[in-house]
N, C-alpha and C positions, 0 to 999 in steps of 0.2 A: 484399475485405479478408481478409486469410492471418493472422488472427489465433488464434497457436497457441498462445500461453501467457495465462492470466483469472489477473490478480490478484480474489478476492473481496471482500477486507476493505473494505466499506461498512455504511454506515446501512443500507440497503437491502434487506440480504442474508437478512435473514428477514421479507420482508414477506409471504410467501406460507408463511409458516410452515416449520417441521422439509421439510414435504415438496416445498416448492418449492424447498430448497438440495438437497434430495436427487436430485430431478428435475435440475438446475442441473450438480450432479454427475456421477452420469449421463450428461448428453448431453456432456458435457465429456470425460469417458474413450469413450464411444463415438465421437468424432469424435477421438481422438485428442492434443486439448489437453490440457494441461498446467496444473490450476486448482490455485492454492495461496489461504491466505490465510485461511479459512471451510474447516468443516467439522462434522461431525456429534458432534464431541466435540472437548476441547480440544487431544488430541495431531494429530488430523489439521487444526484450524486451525491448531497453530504450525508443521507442517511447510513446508521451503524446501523450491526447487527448485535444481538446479545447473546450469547451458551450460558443456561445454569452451571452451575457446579463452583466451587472454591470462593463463593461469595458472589458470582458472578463475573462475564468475562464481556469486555465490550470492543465491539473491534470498530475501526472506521479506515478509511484510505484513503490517501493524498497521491498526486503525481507532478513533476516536479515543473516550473512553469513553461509553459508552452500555451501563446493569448491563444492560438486556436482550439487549445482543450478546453479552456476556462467555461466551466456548463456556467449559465443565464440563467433569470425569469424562465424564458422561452427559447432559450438554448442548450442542446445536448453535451455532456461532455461529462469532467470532473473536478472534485474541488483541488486549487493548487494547493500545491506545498509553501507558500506564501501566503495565502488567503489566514493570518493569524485570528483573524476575529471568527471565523467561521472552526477554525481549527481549537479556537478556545471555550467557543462555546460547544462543539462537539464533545470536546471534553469534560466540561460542567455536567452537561447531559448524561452523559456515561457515568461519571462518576457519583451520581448520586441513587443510582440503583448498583452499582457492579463496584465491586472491589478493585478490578484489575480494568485496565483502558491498555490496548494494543492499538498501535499505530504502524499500519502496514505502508511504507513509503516507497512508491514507486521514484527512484532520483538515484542523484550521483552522477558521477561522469564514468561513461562507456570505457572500460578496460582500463582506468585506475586502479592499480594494484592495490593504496590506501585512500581511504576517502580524504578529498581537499578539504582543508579547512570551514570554507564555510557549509558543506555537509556537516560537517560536528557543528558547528555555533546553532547552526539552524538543529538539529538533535535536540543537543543539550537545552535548547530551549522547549521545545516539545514538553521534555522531562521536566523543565520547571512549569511548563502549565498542567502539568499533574501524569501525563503519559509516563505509564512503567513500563513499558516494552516496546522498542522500535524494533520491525522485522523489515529491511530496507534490499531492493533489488533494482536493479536496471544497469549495472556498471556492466553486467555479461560476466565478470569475474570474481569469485569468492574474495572478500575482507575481511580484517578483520571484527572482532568484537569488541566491547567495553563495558564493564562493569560501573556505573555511577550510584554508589550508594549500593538501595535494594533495585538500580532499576538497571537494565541492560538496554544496549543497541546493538544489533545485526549489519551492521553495515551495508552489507553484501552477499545473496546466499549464492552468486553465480549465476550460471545457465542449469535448466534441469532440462524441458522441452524447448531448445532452441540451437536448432545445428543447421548451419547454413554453411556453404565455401566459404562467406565473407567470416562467418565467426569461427570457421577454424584456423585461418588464416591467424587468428589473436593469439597472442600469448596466454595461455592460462584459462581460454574461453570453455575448454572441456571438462573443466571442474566445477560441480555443483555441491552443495551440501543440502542436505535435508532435515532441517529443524524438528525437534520434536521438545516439548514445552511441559511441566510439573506446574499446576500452578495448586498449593494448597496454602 
């Protein structure tokens, strides 16, 4: 697997505490990936990343709220999926170099077969502060998708690398999808 770019923003991200994101870091710039999403404070969680090609492509990540994620001044973590001001001006940013703004959402609720309503309100707003692509994960099981206009949301791509008893136990939890994206 040539995976070069870690979105971070999950539940997950500090279970090993400040120094197992920093360790995470780390070996992420030593091997030359490209980690957005989490960081050691909350200017290096909001930062995006940019790919040339198709006008330019900007990515950023959110995860959804949990006050112990929420990175600080001088607190490790990531920006929430609530944090709108920060989320909007992520996207002003983005937007005025790159064509396309992806917005990688870590949320949803665990083993919802469709995502609850305010998962879409909360999207679809995304999409009215300029975001054309929501790629959304954390339910453990594949959702569907929606088409708004020219912009799409992901809802849910499943599990890829996540097999535990407790998630085979789930309905639906051994279905993954793997996106693959055209953007001209």
């Amino acid at each position: 697997l040539n995976a070069r770019i870690w979105s971070l923003a999950n539940n997950h991200v500090l279970d090993c505490k400040e120094q197992g994101l920093r360790d995470t870091l780390d070996i992420a710039e030593q091997n030359g990936i490209r980690a957005f999403g989490a960081g050691l404070c909350k200017a290096d969680a909001a930062r995006y990343i940019e790919l040339p090609g198709s006008g330019g492509i900007g990515m950023f990540s959110v995860t959804y709220y949990r006050d112990f994620l929420k990175a600080g001044a001088d607190k490790p973590g990531c920006v929430l999926d609530d944090d709108f001001d920060t989320i909007r001006e992520k996207i002003a940013e983005i937007k005025k170099n790159n064509r396309w703004c992806v917005l990688i959402s870590h949320g949803g609720e665990e083993f919802a077969e469709i995502p609850l309503p305010y998962v879409r309100r909360r999207y679809l707003k995304y999409l009215e502060m300029g975001v054309d692509i929501i790629v959304g994960h954390h339910p453990h099981v594949v959702q569907n998708y929606e088409q708004v206009g020219s912009k799409i949301i992901f809802y849910s791509l499943g599990n890829f690398v996540f097999d535990t008893d407790y998630q085979r136990q789930q309905r639906y939890s051994h279905f993954g999808v793997l996106l693959k994206l055209h953007f001209y």
